[in-house]
RODO-351473 format. One line per field, with one value per residue (C-alpha): residue in three letters; x, y, z. Coordinates in nm, 2 decimals, m for minus. Example, Ala and Ser with C-alpha at 12.3 -4.5 7.8 and 13.67 -1.06 7.14 Angstrom:
<atoms>
type [ALA	SER]
east [1.23	1.37]
north [m0.45	m0.11]
up [0.78	0.71]
</atoms>
This chain:
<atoms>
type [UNK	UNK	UNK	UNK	UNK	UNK	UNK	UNK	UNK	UNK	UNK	UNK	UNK	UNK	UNK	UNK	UNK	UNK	UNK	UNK	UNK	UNK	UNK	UNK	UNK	UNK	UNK	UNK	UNK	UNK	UNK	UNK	UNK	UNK	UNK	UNK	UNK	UNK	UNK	UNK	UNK	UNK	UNK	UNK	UNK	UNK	UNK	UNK	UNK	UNK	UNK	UNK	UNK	UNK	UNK	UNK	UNK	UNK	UNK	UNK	UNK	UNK	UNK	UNK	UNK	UNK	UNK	UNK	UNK	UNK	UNK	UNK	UNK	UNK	UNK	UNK	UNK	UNK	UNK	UNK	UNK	UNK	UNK	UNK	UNK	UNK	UNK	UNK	UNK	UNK	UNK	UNK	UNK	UNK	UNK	UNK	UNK	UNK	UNK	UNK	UNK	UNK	UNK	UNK	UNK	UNK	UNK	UNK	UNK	UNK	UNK	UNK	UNK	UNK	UNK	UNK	UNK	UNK	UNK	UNK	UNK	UNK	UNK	UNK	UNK	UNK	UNK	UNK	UNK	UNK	UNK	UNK	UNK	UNK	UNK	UNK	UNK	UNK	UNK	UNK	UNK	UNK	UNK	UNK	UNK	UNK	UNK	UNK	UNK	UNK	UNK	UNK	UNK	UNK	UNK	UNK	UNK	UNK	UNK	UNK	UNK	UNK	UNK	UNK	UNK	UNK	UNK	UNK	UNK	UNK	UNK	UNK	UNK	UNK	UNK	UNK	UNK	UNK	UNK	UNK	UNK	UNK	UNK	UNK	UNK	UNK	UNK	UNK	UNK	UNK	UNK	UNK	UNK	UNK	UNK	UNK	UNK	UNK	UNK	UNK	UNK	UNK	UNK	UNK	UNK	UNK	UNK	UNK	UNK	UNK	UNK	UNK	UNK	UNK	UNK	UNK	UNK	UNK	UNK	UNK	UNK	UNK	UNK	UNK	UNK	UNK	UNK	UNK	UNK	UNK	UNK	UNK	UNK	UNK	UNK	UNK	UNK	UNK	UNK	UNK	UNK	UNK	UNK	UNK	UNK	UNK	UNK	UNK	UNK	UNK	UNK	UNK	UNK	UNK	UNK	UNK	UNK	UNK	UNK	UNK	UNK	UNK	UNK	UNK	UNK	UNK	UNK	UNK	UNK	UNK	UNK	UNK	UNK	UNK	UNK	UNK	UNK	UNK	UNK	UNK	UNK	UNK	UNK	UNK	UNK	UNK	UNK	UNK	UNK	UNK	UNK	UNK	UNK	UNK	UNK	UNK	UNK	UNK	UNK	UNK	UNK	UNK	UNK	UNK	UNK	UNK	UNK	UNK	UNK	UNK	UNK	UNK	UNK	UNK	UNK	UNK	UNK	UNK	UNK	UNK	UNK	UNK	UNK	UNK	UNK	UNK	UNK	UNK	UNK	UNK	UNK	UNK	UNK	UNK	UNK	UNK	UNK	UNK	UNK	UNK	UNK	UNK	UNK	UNK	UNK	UNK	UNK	UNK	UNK	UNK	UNK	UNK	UNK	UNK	UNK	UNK	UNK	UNK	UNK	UNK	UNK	UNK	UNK	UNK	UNK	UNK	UNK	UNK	UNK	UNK	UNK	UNK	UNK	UNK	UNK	UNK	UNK	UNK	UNK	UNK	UNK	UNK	UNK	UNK	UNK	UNK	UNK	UNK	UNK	UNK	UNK	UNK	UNK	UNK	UNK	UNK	UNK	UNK	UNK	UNK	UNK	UNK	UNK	UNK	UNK	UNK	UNK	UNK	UNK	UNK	UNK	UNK	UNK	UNK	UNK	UNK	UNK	UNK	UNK	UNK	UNK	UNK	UNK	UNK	UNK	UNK	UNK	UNK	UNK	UNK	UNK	UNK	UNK	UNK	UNK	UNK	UNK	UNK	UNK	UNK	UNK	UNK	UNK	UNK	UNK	UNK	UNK	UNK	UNK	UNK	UNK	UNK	UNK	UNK	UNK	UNK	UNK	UNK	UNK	UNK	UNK	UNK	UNK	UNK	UNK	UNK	UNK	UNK	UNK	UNK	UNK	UNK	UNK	UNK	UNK	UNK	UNK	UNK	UNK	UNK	UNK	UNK	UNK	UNK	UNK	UNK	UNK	UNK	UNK	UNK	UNK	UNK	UNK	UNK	UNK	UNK	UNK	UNK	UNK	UNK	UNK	UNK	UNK	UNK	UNK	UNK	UNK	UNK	UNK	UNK	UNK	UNK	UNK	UNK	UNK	UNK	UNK	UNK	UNK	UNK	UNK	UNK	UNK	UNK	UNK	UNK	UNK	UNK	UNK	UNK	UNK	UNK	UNK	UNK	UNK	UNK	UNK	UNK	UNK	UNK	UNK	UNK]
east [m3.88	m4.01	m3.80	m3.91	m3.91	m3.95	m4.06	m4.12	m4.47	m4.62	m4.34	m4.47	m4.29	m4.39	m4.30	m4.44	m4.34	m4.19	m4.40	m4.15	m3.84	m3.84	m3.49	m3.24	m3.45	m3.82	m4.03	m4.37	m4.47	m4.80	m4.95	m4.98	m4.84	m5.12	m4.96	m4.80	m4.41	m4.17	m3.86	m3.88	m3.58	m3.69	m3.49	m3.46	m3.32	m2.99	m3.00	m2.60	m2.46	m2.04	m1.82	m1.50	m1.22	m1.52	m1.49	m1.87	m1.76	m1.65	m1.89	m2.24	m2.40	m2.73	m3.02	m2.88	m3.00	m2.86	m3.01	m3.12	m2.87	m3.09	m3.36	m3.58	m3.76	m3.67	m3.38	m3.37	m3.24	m2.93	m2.98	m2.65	m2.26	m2.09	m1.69	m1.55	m1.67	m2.01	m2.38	m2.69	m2.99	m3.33	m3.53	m3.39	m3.35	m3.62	m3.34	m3.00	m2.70	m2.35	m2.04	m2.26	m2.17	m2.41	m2.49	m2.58	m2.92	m2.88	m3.19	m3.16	m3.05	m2.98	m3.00	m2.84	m2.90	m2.62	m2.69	m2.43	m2.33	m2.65	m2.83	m3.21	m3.46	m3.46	m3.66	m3.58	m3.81	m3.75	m3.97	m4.22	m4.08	m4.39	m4.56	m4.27	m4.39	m4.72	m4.60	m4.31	m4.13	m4.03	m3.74	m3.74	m3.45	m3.41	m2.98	m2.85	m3.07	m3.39	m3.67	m3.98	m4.09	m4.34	m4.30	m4.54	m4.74	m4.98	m5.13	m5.41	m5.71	m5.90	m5.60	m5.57	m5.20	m5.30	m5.03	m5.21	m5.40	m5.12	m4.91	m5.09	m5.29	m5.01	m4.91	m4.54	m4.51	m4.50	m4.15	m4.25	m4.49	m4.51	m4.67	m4.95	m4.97	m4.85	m4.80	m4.58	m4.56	m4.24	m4.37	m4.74	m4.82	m5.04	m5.03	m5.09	m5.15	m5.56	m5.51	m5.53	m5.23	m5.04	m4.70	m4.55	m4.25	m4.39	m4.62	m4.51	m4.62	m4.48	m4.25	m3.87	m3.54	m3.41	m3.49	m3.44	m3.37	m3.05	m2.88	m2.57	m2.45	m2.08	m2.00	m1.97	m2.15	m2.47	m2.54	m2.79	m2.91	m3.18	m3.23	m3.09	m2.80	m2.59	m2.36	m2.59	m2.67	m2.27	m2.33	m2.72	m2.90	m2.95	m3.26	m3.10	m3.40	m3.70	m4.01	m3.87	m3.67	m3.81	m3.57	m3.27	m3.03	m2.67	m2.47	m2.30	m1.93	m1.86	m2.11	m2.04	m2.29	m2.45	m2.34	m2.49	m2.28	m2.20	m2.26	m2.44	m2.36	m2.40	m2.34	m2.29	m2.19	m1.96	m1.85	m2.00	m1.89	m1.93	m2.04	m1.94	m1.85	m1.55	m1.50	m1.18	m1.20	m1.55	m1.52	m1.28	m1.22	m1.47	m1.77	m2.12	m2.23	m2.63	m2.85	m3.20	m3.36	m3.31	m3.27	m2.98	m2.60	m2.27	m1.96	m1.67	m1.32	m1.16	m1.20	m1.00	m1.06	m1.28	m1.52	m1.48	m1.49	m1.55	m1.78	m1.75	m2.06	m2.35	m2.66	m2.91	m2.94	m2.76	m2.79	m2.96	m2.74	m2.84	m2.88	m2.80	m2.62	m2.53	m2.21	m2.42	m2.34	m2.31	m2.33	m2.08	m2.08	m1.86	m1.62	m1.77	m2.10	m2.20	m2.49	m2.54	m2.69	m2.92	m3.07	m3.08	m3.02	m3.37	m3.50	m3.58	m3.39	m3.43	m3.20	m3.26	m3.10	m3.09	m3.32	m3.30	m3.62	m3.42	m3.41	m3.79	m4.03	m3.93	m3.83	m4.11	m4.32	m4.56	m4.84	m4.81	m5.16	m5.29	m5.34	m4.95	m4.91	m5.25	m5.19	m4.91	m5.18	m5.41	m5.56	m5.65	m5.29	m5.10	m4.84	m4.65	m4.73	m4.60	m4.28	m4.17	m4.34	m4.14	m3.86	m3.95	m3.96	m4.15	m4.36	m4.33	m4.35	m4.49	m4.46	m4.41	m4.20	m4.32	m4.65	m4.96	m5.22	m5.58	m5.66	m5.29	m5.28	m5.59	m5.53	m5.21	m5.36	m5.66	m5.38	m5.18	m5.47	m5.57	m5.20	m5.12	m4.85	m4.79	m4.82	m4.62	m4.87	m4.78	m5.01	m4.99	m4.72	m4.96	m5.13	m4.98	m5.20	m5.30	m5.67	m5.63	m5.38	m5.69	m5.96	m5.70	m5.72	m6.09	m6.25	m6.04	m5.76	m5.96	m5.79	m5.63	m5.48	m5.22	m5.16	m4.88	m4.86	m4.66	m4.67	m4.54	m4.46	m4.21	m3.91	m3.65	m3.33	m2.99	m3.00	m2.74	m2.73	m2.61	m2.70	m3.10	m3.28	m3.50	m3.80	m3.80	m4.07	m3.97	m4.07	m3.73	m3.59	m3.87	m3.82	m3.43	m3.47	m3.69	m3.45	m3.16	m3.34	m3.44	m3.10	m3.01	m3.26	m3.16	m3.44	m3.69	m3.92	m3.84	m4.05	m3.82	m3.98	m3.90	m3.63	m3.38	m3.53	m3.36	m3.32	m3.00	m3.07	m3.33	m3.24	m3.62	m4.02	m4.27	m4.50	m4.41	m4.63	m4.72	m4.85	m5.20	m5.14	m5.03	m5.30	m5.53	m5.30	m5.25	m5.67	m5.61	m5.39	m5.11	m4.73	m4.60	m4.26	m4.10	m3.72	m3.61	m3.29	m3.27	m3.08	m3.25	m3.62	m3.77	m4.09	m4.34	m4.56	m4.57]
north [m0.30	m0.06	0.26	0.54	0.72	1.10	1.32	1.73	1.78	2.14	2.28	2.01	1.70	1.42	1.04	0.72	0.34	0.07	m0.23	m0.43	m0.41	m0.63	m0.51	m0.21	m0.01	m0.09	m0.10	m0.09	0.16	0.10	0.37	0.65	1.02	1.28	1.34	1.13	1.11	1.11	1.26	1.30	1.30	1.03	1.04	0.82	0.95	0.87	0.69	0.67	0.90	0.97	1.14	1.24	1.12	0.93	0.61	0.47	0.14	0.13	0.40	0.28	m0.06	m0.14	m0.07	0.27	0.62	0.93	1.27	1.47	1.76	2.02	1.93	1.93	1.61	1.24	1.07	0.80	0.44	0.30	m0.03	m0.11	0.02	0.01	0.13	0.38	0.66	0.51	0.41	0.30	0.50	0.37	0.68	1.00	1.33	1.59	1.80	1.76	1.82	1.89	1.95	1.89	1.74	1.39	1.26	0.96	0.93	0.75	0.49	0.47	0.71	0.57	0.82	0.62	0.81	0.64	0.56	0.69	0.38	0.30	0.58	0.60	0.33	m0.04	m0.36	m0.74	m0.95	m1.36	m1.66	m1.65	m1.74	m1.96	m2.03	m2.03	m2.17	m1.94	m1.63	m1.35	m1.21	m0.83	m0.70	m0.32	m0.13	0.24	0.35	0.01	m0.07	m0.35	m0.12	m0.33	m0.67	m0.87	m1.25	m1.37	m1.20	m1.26	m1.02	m1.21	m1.02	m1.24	m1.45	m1.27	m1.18	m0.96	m0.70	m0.40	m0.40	m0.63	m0.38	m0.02	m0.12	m0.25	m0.10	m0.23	m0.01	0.38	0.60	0.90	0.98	1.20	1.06	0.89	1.01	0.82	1.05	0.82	0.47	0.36	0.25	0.20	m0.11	m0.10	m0.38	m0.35	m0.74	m0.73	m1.13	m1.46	m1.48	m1.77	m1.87	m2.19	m2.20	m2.09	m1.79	m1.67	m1.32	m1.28	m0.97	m1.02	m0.83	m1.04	m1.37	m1.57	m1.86	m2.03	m2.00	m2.21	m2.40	m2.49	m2.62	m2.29	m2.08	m1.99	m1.79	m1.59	m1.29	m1.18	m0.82	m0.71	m0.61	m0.92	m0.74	m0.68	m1.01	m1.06	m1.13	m1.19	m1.52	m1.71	m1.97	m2.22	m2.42	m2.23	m2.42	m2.80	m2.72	m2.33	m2.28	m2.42	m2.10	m2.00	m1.71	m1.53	m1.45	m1.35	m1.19	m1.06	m0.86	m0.96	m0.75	m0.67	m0.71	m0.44	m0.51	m0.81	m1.17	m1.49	m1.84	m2.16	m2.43	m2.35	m2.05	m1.70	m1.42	m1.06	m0.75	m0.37	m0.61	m0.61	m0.95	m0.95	m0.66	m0.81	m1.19	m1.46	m1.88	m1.96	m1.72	m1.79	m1.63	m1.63	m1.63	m1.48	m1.62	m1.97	m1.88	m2.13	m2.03	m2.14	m2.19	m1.97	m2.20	m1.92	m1.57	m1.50	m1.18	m0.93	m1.01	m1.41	m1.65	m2.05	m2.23	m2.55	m2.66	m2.51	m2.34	m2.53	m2.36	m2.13	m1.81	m1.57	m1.23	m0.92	m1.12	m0.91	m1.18	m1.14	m1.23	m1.41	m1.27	m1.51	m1.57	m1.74	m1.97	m2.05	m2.33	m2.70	m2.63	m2.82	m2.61	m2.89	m3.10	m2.83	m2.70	m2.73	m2.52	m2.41	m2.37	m2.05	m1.93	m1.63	m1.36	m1.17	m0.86	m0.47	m0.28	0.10	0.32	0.49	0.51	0.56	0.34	0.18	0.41	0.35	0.65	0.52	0.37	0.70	0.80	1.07	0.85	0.78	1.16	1.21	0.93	1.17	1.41	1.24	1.43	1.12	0.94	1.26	1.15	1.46	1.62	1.31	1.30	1.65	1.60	1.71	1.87	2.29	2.35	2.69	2.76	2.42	2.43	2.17	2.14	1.87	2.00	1.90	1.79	2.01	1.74	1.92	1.64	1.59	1.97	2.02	1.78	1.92	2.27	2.09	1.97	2.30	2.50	2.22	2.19	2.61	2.51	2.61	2.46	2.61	2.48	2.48	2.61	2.36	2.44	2.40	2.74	3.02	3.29	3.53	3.52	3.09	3.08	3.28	3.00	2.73	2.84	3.01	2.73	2.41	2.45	2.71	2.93	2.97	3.14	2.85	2.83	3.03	2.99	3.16	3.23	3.08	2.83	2.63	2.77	2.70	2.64	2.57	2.19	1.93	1.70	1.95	2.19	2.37	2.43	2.25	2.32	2.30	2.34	2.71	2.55	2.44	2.80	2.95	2.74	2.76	3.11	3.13	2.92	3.14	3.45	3.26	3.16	3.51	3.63	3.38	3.16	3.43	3.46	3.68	3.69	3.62	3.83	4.17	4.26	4.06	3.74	3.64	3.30	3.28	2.97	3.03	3.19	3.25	3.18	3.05	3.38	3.75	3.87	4.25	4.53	4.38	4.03	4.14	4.29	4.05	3.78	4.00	3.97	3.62	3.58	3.49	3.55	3.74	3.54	3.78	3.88	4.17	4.38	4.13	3.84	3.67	3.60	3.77	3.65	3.93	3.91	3.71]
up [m3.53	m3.24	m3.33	m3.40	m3.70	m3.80	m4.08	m4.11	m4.29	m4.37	m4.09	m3.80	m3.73	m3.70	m3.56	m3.63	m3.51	m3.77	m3.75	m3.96	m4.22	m4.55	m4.72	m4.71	m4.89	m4.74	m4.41	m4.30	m4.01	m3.77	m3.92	m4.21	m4.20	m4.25	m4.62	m4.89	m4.89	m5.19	m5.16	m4.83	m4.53	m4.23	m3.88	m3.61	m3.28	m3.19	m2.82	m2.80	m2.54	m2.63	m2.38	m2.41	m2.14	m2.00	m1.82	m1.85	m1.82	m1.45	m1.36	m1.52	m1.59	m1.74	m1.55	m1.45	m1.50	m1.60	m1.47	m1.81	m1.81	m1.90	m1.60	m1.87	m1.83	m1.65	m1.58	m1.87	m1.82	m1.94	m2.17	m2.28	m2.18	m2.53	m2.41	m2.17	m2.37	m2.53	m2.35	m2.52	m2.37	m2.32	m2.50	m2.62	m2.38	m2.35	m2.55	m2.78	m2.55	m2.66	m2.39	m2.11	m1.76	m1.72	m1.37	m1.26	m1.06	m0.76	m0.71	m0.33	m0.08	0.30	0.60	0.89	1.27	1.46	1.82	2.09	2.24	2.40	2.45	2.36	2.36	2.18	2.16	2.16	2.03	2.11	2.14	2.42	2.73	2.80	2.48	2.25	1.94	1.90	2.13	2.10	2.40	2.43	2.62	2.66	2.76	2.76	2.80	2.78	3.11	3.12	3.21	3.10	2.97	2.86	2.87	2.59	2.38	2.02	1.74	1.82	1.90	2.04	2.23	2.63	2.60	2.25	2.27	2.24	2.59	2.72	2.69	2.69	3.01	3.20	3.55	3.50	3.15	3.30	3.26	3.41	3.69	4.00	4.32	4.19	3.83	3.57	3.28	3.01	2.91	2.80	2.47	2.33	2.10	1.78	1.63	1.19	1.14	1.02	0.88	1.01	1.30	1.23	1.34	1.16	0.95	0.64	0.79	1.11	1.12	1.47	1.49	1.49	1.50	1.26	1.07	0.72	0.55	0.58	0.28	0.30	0.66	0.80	1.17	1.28	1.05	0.90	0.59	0.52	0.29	0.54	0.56	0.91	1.06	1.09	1.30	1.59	1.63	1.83	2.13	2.09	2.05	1.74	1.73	1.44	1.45	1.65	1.47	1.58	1.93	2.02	2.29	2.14	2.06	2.08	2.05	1.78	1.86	1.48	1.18	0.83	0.64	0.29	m0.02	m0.33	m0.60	m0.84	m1.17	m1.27	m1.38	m1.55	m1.55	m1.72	m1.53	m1.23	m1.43	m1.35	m1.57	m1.42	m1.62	m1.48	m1.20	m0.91	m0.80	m0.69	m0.44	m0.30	m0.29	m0.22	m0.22	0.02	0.02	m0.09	m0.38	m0.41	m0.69	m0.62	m0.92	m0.77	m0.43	m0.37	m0.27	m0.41	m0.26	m0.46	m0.55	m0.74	m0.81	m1.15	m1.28	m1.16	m1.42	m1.41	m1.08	m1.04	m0.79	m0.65	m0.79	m1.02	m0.97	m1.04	m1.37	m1.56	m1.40	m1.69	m1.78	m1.60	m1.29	m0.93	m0.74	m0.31	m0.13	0.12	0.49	0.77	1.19	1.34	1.70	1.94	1.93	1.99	1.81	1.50	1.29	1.09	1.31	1.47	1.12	0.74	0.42	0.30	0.70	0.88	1.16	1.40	1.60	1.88	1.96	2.10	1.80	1.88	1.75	1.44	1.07	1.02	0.95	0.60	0.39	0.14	0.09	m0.20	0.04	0.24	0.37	0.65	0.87	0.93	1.01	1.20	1.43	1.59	1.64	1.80	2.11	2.34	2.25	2.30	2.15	2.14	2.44	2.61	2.49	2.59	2.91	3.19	2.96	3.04	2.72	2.60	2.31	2.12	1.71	1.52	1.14	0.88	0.60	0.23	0.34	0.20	0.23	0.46	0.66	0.80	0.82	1.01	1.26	1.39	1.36	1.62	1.85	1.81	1.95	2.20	2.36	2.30	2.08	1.71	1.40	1.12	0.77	0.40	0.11	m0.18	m0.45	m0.72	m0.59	m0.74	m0.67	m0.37	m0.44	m0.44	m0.13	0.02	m0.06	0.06	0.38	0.44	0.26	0.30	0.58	0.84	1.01	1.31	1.61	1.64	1.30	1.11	0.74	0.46	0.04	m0.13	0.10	m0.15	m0.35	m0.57	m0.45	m0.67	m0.75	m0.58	m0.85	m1.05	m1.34	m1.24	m0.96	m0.69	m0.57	m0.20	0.13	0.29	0.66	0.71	0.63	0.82	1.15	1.11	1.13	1.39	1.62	1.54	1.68	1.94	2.07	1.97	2.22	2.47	2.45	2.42	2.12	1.86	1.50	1.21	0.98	0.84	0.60	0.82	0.77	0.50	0.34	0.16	m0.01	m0.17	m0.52	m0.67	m0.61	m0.81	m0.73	m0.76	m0.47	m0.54	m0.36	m0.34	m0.31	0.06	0.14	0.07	0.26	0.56	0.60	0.54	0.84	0.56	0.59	0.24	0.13	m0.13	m0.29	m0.18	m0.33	m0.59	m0.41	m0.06	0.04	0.33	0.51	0.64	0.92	1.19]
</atoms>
């Protein structure tokens, strides 16, 4: 029931779904072909994927994709790893494949910008220093070095210590000024919390560097799956029990981070069997393995196999197959403590610690709006401006790679012209056209003498992942360029353009400009991108 079946009638093909199967020899579909069959041939799509010399069983698991190797259409989901050299596939490739190299998608990429030592700016967040259960502290430090703070603080509008005057109207907060101008703060609050402010145990909204729930609790040590670095909290302060005794901490001398577990498991009774998994390498007598379904931890007695371990007790049920289980991660305390008489399994706990600004915001792009961008561009914030302030710099370039949308567009072009700097825009990659690169900017973008733009402003470039290409923002390529000739010309500014401009990565475009495409995107005030000599692209203009 549910696969798919298929037919050729008159030349076309066809497919319909099988609503049920009586015997061998009959079934009943969910609907009719357009003509009667009799001795007709019926297929069903074959969703096994066999390699030869493969080893699918240490290298996929359920749940995993694999990149279509002809780039033809989307990565389809694994549903079942049969043997090394065998996989069950969710739904069948765009196209038939034969001797083809198969990569694995990778769901989540991680971009990490190390701090030197410590260099740049961080926060610590703790309890407020005078209103501890309803207040948060913030400790600011710019090269390792205190340079503001602010005792208490709410996300409270209406309470007087809300943090965004608190802190963006304070004559304490200023990291630049000359004489009596104060031209930088050291850091401006907004706060995002639009809902009720409330601050118990169950619904503290209050900011942290780090908090959870305690997952499992020795004398010394306290488990937890929260998601923050465990490891910056040695040396820091740990609040075990912050909702009953607030300023009650202690600190870490020893921290282990959680781990996912590859693969996935099952239980029945203190037994957990492992699929595609690697016990052996990852966990060992004494470690807490947690179970997100129930949300409970379980000491480990044995690890067997890498496939098989036993716990000291059971979940409190059988954890179901397919389950992603977490080596919990823990903080440890100095000698002479006892945890378990400051705090309980199933209680919150907080850490306070050095957070440098880096990494982004969240990584999650899908609730992406103009507003995140413009807010950088805004004229009476001056964001920008105030960051290079006091750096020399010259003619300062703006642009933000991959991102087409007008309103985010227009509003750096306004704060280009405003602050004489340059914003480098992008025509969407869904026109592919002079004439409609002309309307995008007379009629929706505007032009402008602090605005540069090129087009095609996206190309293909050979694919990492493999077999195909990529289609890419040119703004990268473009400013790259641009600084090259610039340190070149010793700082002085030199227009990449011409038939030396060349962009060696690129290998095609979507448009073939001709002859009188440029001229009607010279009157446009648009750069021409083109292949030139068969190989590199080369922007015109400047």
């Amino acid at each position: 029931m549910g696969d798919i079946v298929y037919t050729v009638i008159d030349g076309e093909r066809q497919s319909r779904t099988v609503a049920s199967i009586a015997d061998a020899t009959h079934l009943t579909l969910t609907s009719g072909f357009t003509a009667a069959l009799t001795a007709a041939v019926l297929e069903v799509d074959s969703l096994i994927v066999t390699g030869e010399d493969s080893t699918f069983s240490s290298e996929l698991q359920a749940g995993a994709y694999i990149v279509d190797p002809a780039r033809a259409g989307e990565a389809v989901k694994v549903v079942q790893v049969i043997s090394a050299t065998s996989v069950k596939m969710e739904r069948p490739f765009r196209h038939d494949f034969t001797d083809a190299q198969i990569t694995k998608q990778s769901l989540s990429a991680m971009v990490e910008l190390s701090q030197v030592g410590n260099e740049g700016l961080s926060i610590e967040i703790g309890q407020g220093l005078k209103y501890p259960l309803t207040h948060f502290s913030l400790a600011v430090r710019f090269n390792g070095s205190q340079v503001y703070q602010v005792p208490d603080a709410s996300l409270d509008p209406n309470d007087s210590l809300f943090i965004e005057p608190l802190v963006n109207d304070d004559g304490n907060n200023i990291a630049y000024r000359t004489g009596s101008q104060n031209y930088q703060r050291w850091i401006t609050a907004e706060s995002l919390w639009d809902s009720s402010y409330t601050t118990s145990s169950s619904a503290d909204v209050r900011p942290s560097n780090g908090s959870g729930v305690v997952v499992a609790l020795s004398d010394r040590r306290l488990y937890s799956v929260g998601e923050f670095k465990h490891l910056d909290s040695v040396g820091k302060l740990l609040y075990p029990s912050p909702y009953e005794v607030a300023r009650s901490y202690l600190r870490v001398t020893g921290a282990a981070e959680p781990v996912t577990l590859q693969g996935t498991i099952s239980s029945s009774g203190v037994t957990v069997t492992g699929t595609n998994s690697n016990f052996k390498s990852v966990l060992k007598k004494g470690d807490y393995l947690y179970d997100p379904t129930s949300k409970t931890a379980r000491k480990i007695r044995i690890v067997s196999t890498d496939t098989q371990l036993t716990l000291e007790t059971a979940f409190p049920s059988n954890v179901s197959a397919l389950t992603k289980a977490v080596k919990a991660g823990y903080m440890e305390v100095g000698q002479g403590y006892n945890l378990t008489g400051m705090t309980q399994v199933n209680k919150r706990f907080l850490v306070s610690f050095p957070q440098f600004l880096e990494k982004g915001y969240d990584g999650n792009l899908a609730g992406l709006i103009p507003y995140n961008f413009n807010r950088y561009a805004d004229l009476d914030n001056n964001i920008i401006e105030g960051a290079l302030w006091g750096k020399n710099l010259g003619l300062v370039k703006m642009a933000l790679p991959g991102i087409s949308d007008v309103v985010v567009q227009k509003a750096f072009a306004t704060y280009a012209v405003e602050n004489a700097y340059e914003f480098r825009g992008e025509i969407p990659s869904n026109y592919t056209s002079a004439s409609t690169a002309e309307v995008f900017v007379n009629q929706y973008l505007g032009r402008s003498d602090s605005l540069s733009i090129g087009f095609p402003s996206y190309g293909f470039i050979s694919s990492p992942l493999g077999k195909g290409d990529r289609l890419i923002s040119l703004t990268g390529e473009i400013l790259g360029g641009e600084a090259s000739y610039a340190t070149i010309a010793e700082g002085y500014h030199v227009p990449f353009a011409g038939v030396s401009a060349k962009m060696p990565r690129v290998i095609k475009l979507p448009v073939e400009l001709k002859a009188q495409d440029e001229a009607l995107l010279n009157m446009t005030g648009i750069q021409s991108i083109k292949v030139m000599f068969g190989n590199s692209d080369r922007l015109w203009g400047a």
